[in-house]
C-alpha positions as YAML, in Angstrom:
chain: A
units: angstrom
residues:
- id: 1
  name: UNK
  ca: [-111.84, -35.82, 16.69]
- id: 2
  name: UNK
  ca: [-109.26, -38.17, 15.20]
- id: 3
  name: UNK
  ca: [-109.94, -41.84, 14.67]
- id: 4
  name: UNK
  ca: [-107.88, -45.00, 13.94]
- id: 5
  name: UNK
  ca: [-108.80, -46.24, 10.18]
- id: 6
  name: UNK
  ca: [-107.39, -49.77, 8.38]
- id: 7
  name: UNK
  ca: [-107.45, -49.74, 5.13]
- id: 8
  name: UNK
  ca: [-108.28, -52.44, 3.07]
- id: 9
  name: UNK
  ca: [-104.07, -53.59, 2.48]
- id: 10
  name: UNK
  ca: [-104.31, -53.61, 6.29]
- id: 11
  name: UNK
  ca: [-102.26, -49.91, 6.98]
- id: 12
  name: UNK
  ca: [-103.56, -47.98, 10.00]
- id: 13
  name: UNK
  ca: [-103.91, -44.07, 9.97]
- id: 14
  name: UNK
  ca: [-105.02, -41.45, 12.72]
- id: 15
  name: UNK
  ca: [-107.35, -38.76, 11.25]
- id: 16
  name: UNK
  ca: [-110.13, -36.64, 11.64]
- id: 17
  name: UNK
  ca: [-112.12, -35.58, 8.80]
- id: 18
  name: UNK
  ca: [-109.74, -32.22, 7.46]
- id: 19
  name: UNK
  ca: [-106.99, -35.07, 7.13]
- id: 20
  name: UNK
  ca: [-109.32, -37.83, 5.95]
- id: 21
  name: UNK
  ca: [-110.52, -35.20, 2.90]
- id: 22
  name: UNK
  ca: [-106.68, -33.93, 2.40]
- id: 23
  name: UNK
  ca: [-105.86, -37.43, 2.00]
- id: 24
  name: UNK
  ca: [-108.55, -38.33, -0.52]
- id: 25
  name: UNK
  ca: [-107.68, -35.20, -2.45]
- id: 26
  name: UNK
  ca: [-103.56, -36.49, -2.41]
- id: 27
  name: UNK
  ca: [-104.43, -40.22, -3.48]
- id: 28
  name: UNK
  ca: [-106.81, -38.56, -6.35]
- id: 29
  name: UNK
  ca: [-103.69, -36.66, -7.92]
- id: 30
  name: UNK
  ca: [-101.32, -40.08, -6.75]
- id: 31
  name: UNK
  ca: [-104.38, -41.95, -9.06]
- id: 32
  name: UNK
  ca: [-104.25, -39.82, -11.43]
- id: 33
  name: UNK
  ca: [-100.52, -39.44, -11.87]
- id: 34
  name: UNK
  ca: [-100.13, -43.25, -11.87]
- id: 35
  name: UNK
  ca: [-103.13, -43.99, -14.91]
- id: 36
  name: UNK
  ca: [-101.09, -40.65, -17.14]
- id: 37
  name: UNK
  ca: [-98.02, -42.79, -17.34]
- id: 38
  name: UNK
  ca: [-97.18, -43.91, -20.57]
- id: 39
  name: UNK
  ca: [-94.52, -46.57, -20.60]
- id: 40
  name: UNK
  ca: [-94.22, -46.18, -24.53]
- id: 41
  name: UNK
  ca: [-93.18, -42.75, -23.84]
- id: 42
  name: UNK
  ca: [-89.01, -41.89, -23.60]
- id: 43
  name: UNK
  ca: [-89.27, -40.35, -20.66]
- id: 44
  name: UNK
  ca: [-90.12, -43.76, -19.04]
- id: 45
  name: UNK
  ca: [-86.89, -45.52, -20.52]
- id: 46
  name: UNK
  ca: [-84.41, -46.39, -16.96]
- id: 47
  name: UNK
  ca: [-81.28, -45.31, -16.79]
- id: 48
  name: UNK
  ca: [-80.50, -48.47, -14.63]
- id: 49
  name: UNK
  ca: [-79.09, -51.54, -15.73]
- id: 50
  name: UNK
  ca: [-79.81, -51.49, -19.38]
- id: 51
  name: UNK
  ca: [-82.26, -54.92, -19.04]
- id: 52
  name: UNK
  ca: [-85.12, -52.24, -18.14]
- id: 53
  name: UNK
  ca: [-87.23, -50.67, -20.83]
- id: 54
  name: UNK
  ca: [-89.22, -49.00, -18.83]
- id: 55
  name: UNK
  ca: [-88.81, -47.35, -15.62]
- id: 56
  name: UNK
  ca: [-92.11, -48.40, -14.05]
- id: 57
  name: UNK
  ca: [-93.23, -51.94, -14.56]
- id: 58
  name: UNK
  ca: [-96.99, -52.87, -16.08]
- id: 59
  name: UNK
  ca: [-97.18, -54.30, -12.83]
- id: 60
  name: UNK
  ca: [-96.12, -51.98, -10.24]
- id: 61
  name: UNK
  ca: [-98.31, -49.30, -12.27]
- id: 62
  name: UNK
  ca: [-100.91, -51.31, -11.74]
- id: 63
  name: UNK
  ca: [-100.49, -52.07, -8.17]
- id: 64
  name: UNK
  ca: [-100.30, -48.48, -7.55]
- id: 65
  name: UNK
  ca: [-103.55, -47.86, -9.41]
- id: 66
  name: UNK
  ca: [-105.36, -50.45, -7.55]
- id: 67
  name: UNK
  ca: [-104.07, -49.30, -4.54]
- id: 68
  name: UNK
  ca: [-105.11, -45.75, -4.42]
- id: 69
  name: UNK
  ca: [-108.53, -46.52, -6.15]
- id: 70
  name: UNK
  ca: [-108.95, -48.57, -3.15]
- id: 71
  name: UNK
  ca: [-107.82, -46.07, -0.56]
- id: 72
  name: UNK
  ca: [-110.19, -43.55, -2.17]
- id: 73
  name: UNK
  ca: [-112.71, -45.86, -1.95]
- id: 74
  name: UNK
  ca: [-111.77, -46.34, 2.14]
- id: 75
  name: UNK
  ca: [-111.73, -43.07, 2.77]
- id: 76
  name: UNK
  ca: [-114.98, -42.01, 0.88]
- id: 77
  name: UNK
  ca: [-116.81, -44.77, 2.67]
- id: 78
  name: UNK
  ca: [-115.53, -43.26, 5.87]
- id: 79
  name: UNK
  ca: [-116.43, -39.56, 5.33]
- id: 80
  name: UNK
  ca: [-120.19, -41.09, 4.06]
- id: 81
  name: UNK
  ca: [-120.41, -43.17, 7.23]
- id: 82
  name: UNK
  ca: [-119.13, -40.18, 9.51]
- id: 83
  name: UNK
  ca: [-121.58, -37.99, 7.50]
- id: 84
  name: UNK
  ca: [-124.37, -40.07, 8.20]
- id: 85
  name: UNK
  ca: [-123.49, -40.90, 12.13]
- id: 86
  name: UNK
  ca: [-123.47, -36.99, 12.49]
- id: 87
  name: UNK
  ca: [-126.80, -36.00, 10.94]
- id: 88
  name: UNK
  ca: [-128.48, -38.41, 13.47]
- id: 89
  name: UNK
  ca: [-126.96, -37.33, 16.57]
...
């Protein structure tokens, strides 16, 4: 059955559980991906304007980290909770 979820930044999903555990298995890789970044690495250097030397800013990578360790957090905490209202019905 699918359900209406905030997440902490205030976003609002429809799920059920098969999306709510596809979800948490996407924002995992998204997590991971974000903390392999290297911004000393070349492949990071923009092509953009020529200020940049990085393509990613400390800041947005961080952002992004925070943000998906959060929304795994939201969506564990839902599967637990939806865990435990099933095994007392």
């Amino acid at each position: 059955m699918k359900r209406t979820y905030r997440f902490s930044d205030g976003e609002l999903i429809v799920a059920d559980k098969m999306r709510l555990r596809q979800l948490l298995k996407d924002y995992e890789c998204y997590l991971q991906n974000y903390t392999d970044i290297d911004l000393a690495s070349p492949e990071y250097i923009a092509r953009g304007n020529g200020f940049c030397e990085s393509k990613y800013s400390e800041n947005f990578i961080e952002n992004q980290i925070e943000k998906y360790r959060q929304r795994i957090n939201d969506i564990q905490s839902w599967l637990q909770h939806s865990d435990r209202s099933a095994s007392t019905r």
